[in-house]
Biopython code that builds the backbone (N, CA, C, O; Angstrom):
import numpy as np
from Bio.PDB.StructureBuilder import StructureBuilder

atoms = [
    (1, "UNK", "N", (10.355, -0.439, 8.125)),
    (1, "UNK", "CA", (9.871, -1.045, 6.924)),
    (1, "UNK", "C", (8.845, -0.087, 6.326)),
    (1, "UNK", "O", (7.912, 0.303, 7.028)),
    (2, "UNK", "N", (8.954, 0.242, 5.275)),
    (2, "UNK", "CA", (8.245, 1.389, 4.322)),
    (2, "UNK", "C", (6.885, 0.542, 3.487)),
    (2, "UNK", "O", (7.016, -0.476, 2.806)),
    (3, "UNK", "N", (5.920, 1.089, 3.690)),
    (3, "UNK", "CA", (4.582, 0.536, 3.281)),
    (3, "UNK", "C", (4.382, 1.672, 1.730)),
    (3, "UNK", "O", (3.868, 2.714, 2.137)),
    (4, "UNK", "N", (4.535, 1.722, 0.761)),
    (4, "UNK", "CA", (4.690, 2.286, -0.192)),
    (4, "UNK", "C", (2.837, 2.469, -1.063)),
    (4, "UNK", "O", (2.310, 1.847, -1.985)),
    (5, "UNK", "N", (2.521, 3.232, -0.481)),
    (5, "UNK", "CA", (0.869, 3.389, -1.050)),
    (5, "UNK", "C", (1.117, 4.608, -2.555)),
    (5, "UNK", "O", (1.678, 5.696, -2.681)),
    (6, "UNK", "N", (0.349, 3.681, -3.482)),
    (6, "UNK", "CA", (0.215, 5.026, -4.709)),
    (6, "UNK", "C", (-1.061, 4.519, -5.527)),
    (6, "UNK", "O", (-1.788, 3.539, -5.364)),
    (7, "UNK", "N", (-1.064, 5.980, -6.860)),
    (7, "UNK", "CA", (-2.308, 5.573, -7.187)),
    (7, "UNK", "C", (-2.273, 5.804, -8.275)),
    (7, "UNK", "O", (-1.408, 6.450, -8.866)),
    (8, "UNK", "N", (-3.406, 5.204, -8.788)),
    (8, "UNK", "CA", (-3.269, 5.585, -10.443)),
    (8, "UNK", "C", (-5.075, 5.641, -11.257)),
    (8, "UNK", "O", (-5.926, 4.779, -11.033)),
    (9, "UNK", "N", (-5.269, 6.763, -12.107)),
    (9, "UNK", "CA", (-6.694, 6.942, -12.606)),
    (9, "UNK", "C", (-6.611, 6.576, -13.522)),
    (9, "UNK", "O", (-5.740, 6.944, -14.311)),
    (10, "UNK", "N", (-7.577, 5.621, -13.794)),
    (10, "UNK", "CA", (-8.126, 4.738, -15.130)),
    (10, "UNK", "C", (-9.217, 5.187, -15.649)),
    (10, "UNK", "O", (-10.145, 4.419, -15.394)),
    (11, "UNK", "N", (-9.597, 6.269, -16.392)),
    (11, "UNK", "CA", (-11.460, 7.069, -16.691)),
    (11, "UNK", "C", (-11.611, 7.404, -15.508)),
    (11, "UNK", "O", (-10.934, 8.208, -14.867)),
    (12, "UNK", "N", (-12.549, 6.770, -15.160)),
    (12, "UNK", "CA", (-13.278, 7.736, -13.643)),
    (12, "UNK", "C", (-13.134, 7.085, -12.396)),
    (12, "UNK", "O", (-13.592, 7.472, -11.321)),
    (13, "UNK", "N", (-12.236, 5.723, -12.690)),
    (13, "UNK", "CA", (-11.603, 5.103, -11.615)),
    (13, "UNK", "C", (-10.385, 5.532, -11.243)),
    (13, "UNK", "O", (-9.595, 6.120, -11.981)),
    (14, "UNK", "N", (-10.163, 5.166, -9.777)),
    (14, "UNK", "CA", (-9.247, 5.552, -8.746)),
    (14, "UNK", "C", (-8.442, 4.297, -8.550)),
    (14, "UNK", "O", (-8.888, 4.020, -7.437)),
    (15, "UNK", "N", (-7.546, 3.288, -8.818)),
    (15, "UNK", "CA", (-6.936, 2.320, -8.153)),
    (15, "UNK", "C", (-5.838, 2.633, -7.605)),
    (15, "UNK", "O", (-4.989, 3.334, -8.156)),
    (16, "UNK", "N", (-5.736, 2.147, -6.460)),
    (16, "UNK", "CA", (-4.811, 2.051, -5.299)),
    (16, "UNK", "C", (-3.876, 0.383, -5.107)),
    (16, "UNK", "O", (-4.197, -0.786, -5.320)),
    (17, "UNK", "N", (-2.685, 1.025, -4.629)),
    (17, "UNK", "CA", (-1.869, 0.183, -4.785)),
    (17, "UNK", "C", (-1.371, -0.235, -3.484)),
    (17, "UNK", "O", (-2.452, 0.094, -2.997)),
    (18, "UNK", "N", (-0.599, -0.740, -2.284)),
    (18, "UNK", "CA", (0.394, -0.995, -1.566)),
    (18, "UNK", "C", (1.249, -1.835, -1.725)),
    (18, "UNK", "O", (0.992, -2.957, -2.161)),
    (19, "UNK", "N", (2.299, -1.479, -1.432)),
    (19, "UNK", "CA", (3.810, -2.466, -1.530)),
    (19, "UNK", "C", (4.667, -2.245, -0.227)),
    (19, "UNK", "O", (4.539, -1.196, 0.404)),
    (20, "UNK", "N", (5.640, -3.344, 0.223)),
    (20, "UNK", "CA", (6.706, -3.479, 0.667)),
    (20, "UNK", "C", (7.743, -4.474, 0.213)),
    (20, "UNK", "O", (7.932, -5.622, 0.614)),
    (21, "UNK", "N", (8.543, -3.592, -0.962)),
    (21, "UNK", "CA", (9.630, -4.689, -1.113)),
    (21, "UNK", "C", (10.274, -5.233, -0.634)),
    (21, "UNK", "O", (10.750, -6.249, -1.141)),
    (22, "UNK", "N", (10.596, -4.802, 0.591)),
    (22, "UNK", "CA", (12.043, -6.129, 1.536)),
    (22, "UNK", "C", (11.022, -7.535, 2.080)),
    (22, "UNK", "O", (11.501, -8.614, 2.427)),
    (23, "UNK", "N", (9.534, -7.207, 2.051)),
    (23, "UNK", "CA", (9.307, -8.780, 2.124)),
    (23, "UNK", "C", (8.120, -9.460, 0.994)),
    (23, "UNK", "O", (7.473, -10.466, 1.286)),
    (24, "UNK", "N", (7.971, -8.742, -0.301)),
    (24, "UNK", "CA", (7.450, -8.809, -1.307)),
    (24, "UNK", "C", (6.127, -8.927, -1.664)),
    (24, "UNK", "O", (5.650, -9.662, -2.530)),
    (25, "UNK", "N", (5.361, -7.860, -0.662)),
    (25, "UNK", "CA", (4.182, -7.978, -0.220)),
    (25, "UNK", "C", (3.452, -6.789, -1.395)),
    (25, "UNK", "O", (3.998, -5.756, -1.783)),
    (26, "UNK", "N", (2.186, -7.261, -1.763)),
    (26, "UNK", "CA", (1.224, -5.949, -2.721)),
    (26, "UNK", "C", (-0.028, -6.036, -2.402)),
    (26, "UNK", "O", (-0.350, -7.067, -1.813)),
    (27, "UNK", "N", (-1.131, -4.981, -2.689)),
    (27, "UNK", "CA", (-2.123, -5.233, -1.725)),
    (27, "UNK", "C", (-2.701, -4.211, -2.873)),
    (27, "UNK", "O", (-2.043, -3.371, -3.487)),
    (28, "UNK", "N", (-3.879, -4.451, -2.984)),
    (28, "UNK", "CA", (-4.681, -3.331, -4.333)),
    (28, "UNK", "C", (-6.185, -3.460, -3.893)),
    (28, "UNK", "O", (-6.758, -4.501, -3.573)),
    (29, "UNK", "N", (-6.757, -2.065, -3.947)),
    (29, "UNK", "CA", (-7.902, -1.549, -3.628)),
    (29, "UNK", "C", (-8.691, -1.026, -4.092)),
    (29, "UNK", "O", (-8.689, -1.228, -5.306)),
    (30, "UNK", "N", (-9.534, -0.328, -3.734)),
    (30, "UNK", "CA", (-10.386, 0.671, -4.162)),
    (30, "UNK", "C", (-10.161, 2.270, -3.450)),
    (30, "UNK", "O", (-10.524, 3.359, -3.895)),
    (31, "UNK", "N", (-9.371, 1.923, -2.097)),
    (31, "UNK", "CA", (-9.501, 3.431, -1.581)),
    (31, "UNK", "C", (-7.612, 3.155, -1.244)),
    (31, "UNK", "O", (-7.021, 2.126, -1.571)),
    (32, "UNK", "N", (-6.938, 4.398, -0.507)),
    (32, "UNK", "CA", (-5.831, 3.948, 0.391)),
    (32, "UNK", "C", (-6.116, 3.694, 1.273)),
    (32, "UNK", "O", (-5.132, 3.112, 1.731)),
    (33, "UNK", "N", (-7.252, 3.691, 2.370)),
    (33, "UNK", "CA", (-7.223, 3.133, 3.753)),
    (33, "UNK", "C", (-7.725, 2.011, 3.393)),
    (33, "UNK", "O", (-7.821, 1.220, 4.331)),
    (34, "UNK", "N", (-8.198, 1.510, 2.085)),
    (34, "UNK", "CA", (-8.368, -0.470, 1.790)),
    (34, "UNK", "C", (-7.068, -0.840, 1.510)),
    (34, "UNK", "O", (-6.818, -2.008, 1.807)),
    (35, "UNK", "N", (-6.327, -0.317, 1.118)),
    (35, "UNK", "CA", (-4.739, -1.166, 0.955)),
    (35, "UNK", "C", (-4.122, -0.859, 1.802)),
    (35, "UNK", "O", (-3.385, -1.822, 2.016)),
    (36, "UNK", "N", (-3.794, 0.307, 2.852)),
    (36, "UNK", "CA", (-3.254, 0.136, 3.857)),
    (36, "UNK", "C", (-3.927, -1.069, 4.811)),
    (36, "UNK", "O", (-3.298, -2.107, 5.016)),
    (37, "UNK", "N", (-5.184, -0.854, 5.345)),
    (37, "UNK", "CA", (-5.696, -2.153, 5.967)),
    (37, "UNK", "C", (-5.049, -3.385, 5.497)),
    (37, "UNK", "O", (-4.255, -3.976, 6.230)),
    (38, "UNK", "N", (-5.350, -3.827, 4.270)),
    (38, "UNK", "CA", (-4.712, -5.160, 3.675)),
    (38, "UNK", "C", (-3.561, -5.227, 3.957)),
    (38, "UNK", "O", (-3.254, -6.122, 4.745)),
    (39, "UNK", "N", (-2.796, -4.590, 3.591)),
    (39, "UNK", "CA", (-0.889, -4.586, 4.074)),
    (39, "UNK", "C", (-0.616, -4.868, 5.016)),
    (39, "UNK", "O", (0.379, -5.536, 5.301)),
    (40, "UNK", "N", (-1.796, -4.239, 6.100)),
    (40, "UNK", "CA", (-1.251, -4.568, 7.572)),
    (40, "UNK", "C", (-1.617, -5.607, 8.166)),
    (40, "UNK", "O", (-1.023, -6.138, 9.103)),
    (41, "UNK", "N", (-2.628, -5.967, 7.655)),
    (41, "UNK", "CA", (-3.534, -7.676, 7.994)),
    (41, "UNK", "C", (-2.651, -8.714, 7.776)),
    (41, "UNK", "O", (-2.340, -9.594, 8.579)),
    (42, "UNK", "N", (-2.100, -8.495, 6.157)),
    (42, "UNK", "CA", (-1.106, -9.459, 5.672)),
    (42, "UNK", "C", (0.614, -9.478, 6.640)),
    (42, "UNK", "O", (1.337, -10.395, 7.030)),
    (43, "UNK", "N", (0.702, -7.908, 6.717)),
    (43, "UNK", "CA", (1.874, -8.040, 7.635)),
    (43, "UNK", "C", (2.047, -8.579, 8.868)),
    (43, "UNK", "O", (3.146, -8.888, 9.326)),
    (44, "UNK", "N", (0.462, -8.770, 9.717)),
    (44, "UNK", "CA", (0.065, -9.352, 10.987)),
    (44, "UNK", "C", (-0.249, -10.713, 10.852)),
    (44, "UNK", "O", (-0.136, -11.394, 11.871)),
    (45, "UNK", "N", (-0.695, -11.371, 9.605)),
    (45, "UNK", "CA", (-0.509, -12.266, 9.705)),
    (45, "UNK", "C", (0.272, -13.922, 8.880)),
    (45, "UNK", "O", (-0.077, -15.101, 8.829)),
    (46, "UNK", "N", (1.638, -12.986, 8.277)),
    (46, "UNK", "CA", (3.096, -13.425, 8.445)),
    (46, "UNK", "C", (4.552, -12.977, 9.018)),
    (46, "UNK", "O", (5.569, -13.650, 9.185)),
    (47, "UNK", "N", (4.276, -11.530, 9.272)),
    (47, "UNK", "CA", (5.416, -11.159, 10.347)),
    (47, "UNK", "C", (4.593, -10.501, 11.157)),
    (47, "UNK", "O", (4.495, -9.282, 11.016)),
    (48, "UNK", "N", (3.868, -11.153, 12.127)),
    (48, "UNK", "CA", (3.297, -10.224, 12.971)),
    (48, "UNK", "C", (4.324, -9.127, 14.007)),
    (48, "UNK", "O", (4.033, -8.016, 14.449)),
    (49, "UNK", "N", (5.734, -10.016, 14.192)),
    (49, "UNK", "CA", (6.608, -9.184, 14.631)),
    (49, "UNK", "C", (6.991, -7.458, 14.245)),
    (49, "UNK", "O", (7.629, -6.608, 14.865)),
    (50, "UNK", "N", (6.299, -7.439, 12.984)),
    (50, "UNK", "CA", (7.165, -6.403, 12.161)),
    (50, "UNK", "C", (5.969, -5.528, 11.862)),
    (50, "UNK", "O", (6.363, -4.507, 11.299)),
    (51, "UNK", "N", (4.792, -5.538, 12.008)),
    (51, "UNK", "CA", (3.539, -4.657, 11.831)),
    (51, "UNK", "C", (3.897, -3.546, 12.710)),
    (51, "UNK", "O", (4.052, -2.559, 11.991)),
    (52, "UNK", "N", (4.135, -3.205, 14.146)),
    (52, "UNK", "CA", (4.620, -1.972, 14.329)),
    (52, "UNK", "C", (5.808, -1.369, 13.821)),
    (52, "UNK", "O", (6.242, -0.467, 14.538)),
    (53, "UNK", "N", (6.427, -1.604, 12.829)),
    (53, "UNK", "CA", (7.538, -1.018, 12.134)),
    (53, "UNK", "C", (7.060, -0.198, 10.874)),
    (53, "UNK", "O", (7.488, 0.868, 10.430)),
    (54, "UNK", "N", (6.105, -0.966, 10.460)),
    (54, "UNK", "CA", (5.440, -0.231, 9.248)),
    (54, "UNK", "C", (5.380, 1.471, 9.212)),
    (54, "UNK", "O", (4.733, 2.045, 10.088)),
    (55, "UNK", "N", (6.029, 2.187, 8.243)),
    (55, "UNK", "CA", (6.330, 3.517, 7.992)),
    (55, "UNK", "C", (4.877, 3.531, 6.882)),
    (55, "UNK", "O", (4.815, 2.711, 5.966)),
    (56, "UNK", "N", (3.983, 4.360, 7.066)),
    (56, "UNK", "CA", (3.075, 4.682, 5.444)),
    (56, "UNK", "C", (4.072, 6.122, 4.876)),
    (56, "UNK", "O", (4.665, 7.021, 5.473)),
    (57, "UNK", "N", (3.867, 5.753, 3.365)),
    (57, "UNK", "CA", (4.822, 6.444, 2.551)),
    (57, "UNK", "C", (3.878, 7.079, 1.294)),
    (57, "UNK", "O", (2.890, 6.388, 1.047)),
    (58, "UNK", "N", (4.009, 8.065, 0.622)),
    (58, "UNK", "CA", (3.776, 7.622, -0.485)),
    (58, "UNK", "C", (4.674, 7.200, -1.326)),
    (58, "UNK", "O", (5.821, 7.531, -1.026)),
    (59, "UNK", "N", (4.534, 6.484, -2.429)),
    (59, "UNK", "CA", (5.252, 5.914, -3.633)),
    (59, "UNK", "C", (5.610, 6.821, -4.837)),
    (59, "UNK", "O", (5.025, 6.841, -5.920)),
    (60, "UNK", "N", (6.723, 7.604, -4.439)),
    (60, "UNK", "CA", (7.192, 8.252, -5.554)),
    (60, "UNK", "C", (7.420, 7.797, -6.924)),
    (60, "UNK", "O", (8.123, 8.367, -7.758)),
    (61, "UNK", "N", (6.908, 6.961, -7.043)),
    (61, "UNK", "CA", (7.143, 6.162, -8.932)),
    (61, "UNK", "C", (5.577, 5.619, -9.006)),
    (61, "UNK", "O", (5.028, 5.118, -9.987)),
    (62, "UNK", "N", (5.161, 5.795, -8.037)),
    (62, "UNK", "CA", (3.412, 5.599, -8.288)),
    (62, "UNK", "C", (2.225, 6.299, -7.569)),
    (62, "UNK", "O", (1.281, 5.913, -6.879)),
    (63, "UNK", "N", (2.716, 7.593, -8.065)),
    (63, "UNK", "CA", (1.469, 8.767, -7.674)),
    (63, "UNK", "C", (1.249, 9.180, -8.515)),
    (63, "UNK", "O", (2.067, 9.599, -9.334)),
    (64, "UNK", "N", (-0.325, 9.214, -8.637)),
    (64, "UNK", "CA", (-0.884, 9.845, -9.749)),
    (64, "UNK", "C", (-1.510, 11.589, -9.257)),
    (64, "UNK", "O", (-2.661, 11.810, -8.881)),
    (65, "UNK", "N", (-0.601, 12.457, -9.368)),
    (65, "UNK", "CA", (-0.944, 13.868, -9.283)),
    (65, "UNK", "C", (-2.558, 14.124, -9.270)),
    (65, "UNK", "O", (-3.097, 14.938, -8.520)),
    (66, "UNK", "N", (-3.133, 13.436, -10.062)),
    (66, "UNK", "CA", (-5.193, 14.037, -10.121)),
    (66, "UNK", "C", (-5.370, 13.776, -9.044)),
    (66, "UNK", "O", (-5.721, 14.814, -8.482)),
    (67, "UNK", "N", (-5.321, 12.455, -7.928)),
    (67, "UNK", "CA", (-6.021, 12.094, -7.110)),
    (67, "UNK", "C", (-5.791, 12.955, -5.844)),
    (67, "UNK", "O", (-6.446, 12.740, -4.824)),
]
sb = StructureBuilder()
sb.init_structure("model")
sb.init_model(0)
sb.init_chain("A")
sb.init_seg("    ")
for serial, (resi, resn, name, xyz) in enumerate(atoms, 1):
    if name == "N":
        sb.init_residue(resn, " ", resi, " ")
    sb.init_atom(name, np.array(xyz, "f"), 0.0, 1.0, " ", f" {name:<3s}", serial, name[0])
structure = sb.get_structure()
């Protein structure tokens, strides 16, 4: 299962994103290790089965090159 982290600059802000579409999960931050954390909290606590499956990726349709 692919944890899809990307980012995007707003002025002098940084927002961060996570996704996994096969179980329709999003998670938004301030850093990537705050949305990875969240993703995995949330993944532990509704498929806790499936938290060691988690792949981190980046999100090729949501990287922002500056960051």
């Amino acid at each position: 299962m692919k944890l899809l982290v990307g980012s995007e600059r707003v002025g002098d802000t940084v927002l961060w994103g996570a996704r996994i579409p096969e179980i329709n999960l999003f998670a938004a931050g301030e850093s990537r290790d705050e949305v990875i954390d969240l993703a995995r909290e949330s993944v532990l606590i509704e498929y806790p089965e499936m938290v060691d499956l988690i792949e981190i990726v980046d999100d090729p349709d949501d990287a922002d090159p500056s960051v």
